[in-house]
TORZANU-284569 format. One record per residue (C-alpha): residue in three letters; z, x negated, y negated. Coordinates in steps of 0.2 Angstrom, whole numbers, padded with zeros to 4 digits, always signed. Example, Ala and Ser with C-alpha at 12.3 -4.5 7.8 and 13.67 -1.06 7.14 Angstrom:
BEGIN
ALA+0039-0062+0022 SER+0036-0068+0005 
END
This chain:
BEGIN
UNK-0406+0124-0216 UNK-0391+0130-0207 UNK-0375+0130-0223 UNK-0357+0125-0216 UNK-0343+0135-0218 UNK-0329+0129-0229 UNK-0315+0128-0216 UNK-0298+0125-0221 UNK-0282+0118-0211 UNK-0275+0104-0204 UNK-0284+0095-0188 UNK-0274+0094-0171 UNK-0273+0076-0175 UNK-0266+0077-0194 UNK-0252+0089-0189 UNK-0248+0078-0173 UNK-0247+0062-0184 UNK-0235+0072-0197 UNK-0224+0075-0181 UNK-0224+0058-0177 UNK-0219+0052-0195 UNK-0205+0065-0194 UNK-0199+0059-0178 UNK-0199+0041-0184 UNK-0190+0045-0200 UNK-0178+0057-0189 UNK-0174+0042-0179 UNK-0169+0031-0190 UNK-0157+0042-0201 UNK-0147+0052-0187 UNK-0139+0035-0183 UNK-0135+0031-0202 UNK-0129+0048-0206 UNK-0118+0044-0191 UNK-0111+0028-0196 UNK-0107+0035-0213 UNK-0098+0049-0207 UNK-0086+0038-0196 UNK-0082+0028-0214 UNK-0077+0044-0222 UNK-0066+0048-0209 UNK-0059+0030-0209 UNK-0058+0031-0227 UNK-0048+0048-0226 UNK-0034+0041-0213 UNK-0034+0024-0223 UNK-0030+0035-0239 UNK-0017+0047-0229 UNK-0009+0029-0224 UNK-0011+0023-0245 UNK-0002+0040-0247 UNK+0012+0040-0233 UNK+0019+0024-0242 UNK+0020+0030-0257 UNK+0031+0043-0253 UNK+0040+0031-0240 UNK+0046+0023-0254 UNK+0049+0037-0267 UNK+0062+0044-0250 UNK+0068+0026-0249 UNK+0074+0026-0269 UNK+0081+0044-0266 UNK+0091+0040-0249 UNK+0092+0022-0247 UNK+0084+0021-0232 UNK+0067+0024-0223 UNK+0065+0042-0215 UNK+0056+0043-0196 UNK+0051+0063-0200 UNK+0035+0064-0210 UNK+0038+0080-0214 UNK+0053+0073-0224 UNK+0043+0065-0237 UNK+0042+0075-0253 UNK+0023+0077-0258 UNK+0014+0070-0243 UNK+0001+0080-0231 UNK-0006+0075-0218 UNK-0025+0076-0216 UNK-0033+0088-0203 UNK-0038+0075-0189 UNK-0028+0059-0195 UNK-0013+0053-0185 UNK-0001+0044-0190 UNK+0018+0034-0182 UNK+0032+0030-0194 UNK+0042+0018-0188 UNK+0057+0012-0199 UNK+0069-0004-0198 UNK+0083-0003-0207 UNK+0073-0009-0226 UNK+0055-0009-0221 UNK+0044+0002-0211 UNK+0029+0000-0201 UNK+0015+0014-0200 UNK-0001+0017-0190 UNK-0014+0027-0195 UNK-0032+0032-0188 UNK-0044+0050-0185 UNK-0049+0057-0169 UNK-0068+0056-0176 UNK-0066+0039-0186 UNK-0069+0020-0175 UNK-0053+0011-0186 UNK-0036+0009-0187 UNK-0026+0006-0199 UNK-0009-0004-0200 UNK+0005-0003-0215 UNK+0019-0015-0215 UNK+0031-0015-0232 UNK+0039-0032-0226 UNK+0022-0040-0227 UNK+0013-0033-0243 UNK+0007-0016-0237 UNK-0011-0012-0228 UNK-0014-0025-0218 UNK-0031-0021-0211 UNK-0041-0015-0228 UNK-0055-0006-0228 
END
């Protein structure tokens, strides 16, 4: 009687359905890890917005009135990537905020209670 050898290894067919599982798991996740980088991106120019307020209003107890400059604002910086208007009228300001990589904008408006579109 003719003994078998004792192979070891993987089969073609056992490596190729690894790869496919791979594949499959890689398809699903790439769009996921996608969409939540977008949120943190969205997050970060909602936050700058949170933040340009606050030291709106800390410049508006200083001076009495709303500056259009951003760099004026004492204690504010600006994210990388997040852009942002100021627009001030007379005791109230409007400010719009979104990122180059994010899929959200942001609205702030002091006459009508602040972020308008929350996150």
């Amino acid at each position: 009687m003719i003994k078998a050898k004792d192979e070891k290894g993987f089969t073609l067919i056992e490596l190729l359905v690894v790869v496919a599982i791979i594949g499959i798991l890689a398809a699903i996740a790439i769009p996921q890890f996608s969409a939540y980088r977008a949120q943190g991106f969205n997050a970060r120019a909602s936050s700058d917005l949170r933040n340009l307020a606050t030291a709106a209003e800390a410049y508006f107890a200083a001076n009495a009135a709303y500056s259009a400059n951003i760099g004026s604002l004492t204690g504010f910086k600006q994210s990388p990537g997040v852009t942002i208007t100021l627009t001030p009228a007379g005791t109230t300001f409007t400010a719009v905020a979104s990122h180059s990589s994010g899929d959200k904008t942001y609205n702030w408006d002091s006459a009508n209670g602040g972020l308008q579109n929350a996150p």
